[in-house]
C-alpha positions as CSV (number, residue, x, y, z in Angstrom):
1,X,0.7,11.7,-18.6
2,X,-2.0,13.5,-16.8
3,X,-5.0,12.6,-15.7
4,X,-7.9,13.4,-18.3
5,X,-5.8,12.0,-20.8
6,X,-5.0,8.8,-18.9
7,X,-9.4,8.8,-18.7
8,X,-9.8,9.0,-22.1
9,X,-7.1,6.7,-23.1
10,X,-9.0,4.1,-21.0
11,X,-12.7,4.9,-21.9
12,X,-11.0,4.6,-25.3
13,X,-11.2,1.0,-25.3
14,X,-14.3,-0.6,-26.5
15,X,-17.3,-0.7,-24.9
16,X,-15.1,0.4,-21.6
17,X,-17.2,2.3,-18.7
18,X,-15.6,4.1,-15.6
19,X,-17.6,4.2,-12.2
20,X,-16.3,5.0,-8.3
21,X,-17.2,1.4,-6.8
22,X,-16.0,2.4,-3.1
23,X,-18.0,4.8,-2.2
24,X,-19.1,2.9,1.5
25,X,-15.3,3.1,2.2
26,X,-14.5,5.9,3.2
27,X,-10.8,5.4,2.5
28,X,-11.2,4.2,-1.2
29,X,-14.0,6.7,-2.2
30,X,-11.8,8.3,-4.5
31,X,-10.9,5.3,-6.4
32,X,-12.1,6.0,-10.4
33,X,-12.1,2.3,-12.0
34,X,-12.3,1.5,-15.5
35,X,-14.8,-1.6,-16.4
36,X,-14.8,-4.0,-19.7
37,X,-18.0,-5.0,-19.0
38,X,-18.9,-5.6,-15.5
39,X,-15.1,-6.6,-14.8
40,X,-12.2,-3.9,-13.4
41,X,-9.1,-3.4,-15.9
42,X,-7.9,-0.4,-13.9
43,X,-8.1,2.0,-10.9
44,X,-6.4,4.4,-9.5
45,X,-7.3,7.5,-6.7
46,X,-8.2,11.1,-8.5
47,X,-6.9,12.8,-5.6
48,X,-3.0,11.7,-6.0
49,X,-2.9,10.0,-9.5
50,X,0.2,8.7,-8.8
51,X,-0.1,5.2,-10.0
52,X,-2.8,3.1,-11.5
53,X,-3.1,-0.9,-10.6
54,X,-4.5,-3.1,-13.6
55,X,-4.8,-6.6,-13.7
56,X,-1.4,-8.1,-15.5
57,X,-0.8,-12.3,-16.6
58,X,0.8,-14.0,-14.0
59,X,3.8,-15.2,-16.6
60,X,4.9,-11.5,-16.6
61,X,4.8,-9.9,-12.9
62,X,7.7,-10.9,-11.8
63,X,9.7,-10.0,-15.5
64,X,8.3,-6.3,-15.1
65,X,8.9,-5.8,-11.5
66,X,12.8,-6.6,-12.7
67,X,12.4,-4.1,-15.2
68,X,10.8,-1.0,-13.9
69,X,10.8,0.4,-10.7
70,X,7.6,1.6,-11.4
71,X,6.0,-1.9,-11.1
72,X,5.1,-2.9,-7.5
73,X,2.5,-4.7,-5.6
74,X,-0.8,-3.6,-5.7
75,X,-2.3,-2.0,-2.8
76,X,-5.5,-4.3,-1.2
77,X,-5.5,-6.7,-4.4
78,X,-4.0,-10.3,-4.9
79,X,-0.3,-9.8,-6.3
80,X,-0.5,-12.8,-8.6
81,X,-3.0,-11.3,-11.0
82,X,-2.5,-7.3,-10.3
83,X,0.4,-4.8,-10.5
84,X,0.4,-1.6,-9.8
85,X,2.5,1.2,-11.7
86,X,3.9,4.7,-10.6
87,X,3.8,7.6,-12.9
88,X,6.4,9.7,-14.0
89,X,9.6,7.0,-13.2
90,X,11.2,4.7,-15.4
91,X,8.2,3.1,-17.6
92,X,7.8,5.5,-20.7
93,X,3.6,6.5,-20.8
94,X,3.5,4.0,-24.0
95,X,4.4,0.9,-22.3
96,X,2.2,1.8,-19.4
97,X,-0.9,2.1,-22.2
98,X,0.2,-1.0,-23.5
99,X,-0.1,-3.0,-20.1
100,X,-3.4,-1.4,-19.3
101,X,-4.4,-2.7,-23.0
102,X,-3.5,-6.1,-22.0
103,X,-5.5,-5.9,-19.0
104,X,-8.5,-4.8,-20.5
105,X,-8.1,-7.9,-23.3
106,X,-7.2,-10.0,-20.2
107,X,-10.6,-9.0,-18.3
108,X,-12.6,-8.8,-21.4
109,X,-11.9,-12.2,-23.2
110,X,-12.4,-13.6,-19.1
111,X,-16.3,-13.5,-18.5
């Protein structure tokens, strides 16, 4: 997956907006996040796109971190409600769109 068409997969998503909320940091300035509403679903930096971290149900962390390598702790957010996942490893590009779904239905139906 590359990274315009990981963007437009995510603006796909109803009423979904993207901004760069970090600006004053100067370490997370590069950080493009994806909103459902006024609520993050998913990040991840434009200058590596390596990984993206989206919010994930606390029932199934610890079942996908098992799974896939590519699941992991996400950087600088709480690790009972987020995840991150790593590009190009073991979780095929239509599982990772179907987590990042279920994170924009998590912070969408959550106002």
């Amino acid at each position: 997956m590359n990274i315009e068409d990981f963007r437009e997969f995510c603006l796909s998503l109803p009423g979904s907006s993207e901004k760069m909320p970090f600006q004053a940091f100067r370490a997370a300035q590069s950080i493009l996040a994806f909103y459902a509403g006024d609520k993050i679903f998913c990040f991840f930096d434009i200058d590596k796109f390596d990984k993206c971290t989206i919010k994930c149900a606390p029932d199934f962390i610890d079942e996908l971190k098992a799974r896939y390598n590519a699941v992991d702790a996400p950087y600088n957010m709480n690790p009972r409600y987020w995840i991150s996942i790593r590009f190009n490893d073991d979780m095929p590009d239509r599982e990772i769109k179907y987590w990042i779904h279920k994170s924009y239905d998590i912070v969408s139906k959550n106002p």
